[in-house]
N, C-alpha and C positions, 0 to 999 in steps of 0.2 A: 367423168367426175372432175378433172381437172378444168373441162368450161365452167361447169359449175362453180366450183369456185375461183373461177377468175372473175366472177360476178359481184364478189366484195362479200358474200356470208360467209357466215362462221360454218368451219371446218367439224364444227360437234354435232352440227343440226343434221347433217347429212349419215347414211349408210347404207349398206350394200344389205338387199336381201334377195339370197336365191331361193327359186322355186323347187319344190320337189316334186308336185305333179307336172308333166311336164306333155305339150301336144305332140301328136304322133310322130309331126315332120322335127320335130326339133330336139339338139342333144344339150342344151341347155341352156337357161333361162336366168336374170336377173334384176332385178327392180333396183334402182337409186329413190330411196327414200329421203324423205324430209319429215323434221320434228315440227313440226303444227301446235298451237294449242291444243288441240284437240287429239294429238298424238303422231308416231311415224305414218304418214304418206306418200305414195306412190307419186312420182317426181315425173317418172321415166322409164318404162319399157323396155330391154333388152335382148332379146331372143338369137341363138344361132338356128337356122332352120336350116342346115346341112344343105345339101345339094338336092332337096327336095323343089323345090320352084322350079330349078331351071334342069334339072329332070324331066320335071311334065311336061315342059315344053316344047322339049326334044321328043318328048315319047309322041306329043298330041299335033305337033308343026312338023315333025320329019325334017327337020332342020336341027343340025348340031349346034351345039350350046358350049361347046367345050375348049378350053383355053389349053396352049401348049405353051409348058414352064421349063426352057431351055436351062434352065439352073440344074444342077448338078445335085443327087440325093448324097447325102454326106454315107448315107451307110452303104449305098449302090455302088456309088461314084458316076450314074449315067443321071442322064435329064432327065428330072420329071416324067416329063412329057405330056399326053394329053389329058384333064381330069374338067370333069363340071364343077366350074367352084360352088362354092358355101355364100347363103346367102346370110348376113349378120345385120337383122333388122330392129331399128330403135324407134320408140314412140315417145313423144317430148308434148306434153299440153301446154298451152300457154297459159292457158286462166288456171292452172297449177301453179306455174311458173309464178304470177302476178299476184297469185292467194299466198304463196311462199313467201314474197320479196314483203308483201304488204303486213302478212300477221308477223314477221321477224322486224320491220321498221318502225311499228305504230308502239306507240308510247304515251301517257297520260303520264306526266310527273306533277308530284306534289316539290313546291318551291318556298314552300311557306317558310316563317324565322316566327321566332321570338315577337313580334315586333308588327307584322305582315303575312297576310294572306296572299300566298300566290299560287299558280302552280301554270302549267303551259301542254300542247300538246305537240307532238313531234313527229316528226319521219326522219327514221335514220337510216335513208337508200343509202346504199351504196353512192358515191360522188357519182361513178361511172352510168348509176343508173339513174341517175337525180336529171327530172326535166329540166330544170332551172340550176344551171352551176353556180351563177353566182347573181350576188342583188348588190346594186351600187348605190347610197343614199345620200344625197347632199344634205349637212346637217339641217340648215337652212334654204329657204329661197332666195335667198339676196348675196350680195356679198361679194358675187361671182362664184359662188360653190355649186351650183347648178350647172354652169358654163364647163367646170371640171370634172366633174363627175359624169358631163354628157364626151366629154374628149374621152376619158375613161371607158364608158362606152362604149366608142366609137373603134379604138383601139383591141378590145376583148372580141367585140360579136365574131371577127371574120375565126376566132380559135374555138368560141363554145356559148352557148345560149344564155345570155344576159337579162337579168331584169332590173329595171329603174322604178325609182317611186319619192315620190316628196312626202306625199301626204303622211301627215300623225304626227307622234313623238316615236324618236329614232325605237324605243322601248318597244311599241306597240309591231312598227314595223319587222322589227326583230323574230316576236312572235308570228307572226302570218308570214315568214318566211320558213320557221321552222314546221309549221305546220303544211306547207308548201313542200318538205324537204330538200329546201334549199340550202347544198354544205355549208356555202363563203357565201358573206355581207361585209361588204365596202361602206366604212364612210367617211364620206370628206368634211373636213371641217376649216377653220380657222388654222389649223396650225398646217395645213395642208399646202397653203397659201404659202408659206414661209420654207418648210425644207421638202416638198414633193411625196411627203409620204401620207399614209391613209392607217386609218386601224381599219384592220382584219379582225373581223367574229365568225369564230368556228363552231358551226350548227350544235354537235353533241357534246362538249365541252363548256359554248356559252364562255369561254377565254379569248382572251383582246389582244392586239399585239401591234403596235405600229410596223409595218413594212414600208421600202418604197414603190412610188408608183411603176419603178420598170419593174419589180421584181411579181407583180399580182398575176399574167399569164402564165409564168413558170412554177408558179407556187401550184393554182389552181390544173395545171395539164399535170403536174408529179404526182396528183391524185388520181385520175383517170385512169 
């Protein structure tokens, strides 16, 4: 459970169900479920199958299977000694896993106002699990903002997967990052030119924030 969530979901979507029927070899059973649209699912497999496996294989190979645990039984006080372990076997899907991250990130928001029809679509991966960490946009072509935003670049790729793009109005690009699930977009501007800093736009938020330029790798890996 704990890789689980160090995956960045939420800690409600998940829970524990044990099994009550339970196969011959094994003393018990447990599913990691997931809340889906469509309800709790099965995430991941759990099973102890006691020393059945490596039993058979001792009974059917005539070759011992057995491990000696020099540790000391606290109620004995002698070693262990020799026992076939326990075998504790897990099953993990991925196209689970990717059906999980995907129905919990996908979002259709309505943006509209008074005034304006909007609305946008989004993936809200986890940063850690986001193809694309961050998008860097010079406001302009010209100017020499192109030139910084490619140093900018240049500096990010060797920490984590970077995307560039000119093309649009910054607006436009905005969206086809979110819908990318790309957390952090960079953009340089004019004022970029003057004191080294960049606004930062944060994917599920859509909140702006000028940072400086040394500070964009450490921002971006404290979410990782």
């Amino acid at each position: 459970m704990k890789w689980h969530l160090s995956l960045g979901m939420p800690a409600e979507k998940y829970r524990y169900h044990d099994h009550v029927k339970l196969a011959h070899y094994a003393d018990a059973a447990c599913d990691i479920e997931f809340e889906f649209p469509i309800g709790f699912k099965e995430l991941e497999g759990i099973h102890s199958r006691t020393d059945f496996d490596l039993s058979q294989h001792e009974k059917y190979s005539r070759k011992k299977q057995q491990y000696f645990d020099n540790d000391n039984n606290p109620e004995t006080g002698k070693p262990y000694g020799n026992y076939v372990p326990y075998v504790i076997e897990t099953s993990i899907g991925l196209d689970r896993m990717f059906l999980a991250v995907l129905s919990q990130a996908y979002e259709e928001q309505d943006l509209s106002t008074a005034d304006k029809q909007d609305s946008r679509v989004v993936l809200k991966l986890p940063a850690k699990l986001a193809p694309v960490k961050l998008a860097v946009f010079p406001l302009t072509k010209k100017d020499g903002l192109p030139e910084i935003a490619e140093e900018i670049m240049s500096k990010c790729r060797p920490h984590f997967r970077c995307f560039y793009e000119e093309k649009d109005t910054i607006g436009k690009r905005y969206r086809r990052m979110d819908a990318l699930g790309t957390p952090f977009c960079i953009t340089v501007d004019h004022q970029t030119k003057e004191d080294q800093t960049v606004t930062i736009r944060y994917r599920d938020s859509m909140e702006q924030e000028r940072i400086p330029i040394e500070n964009i790798i450490s921002l971006v890996q404290s979410s990782l």
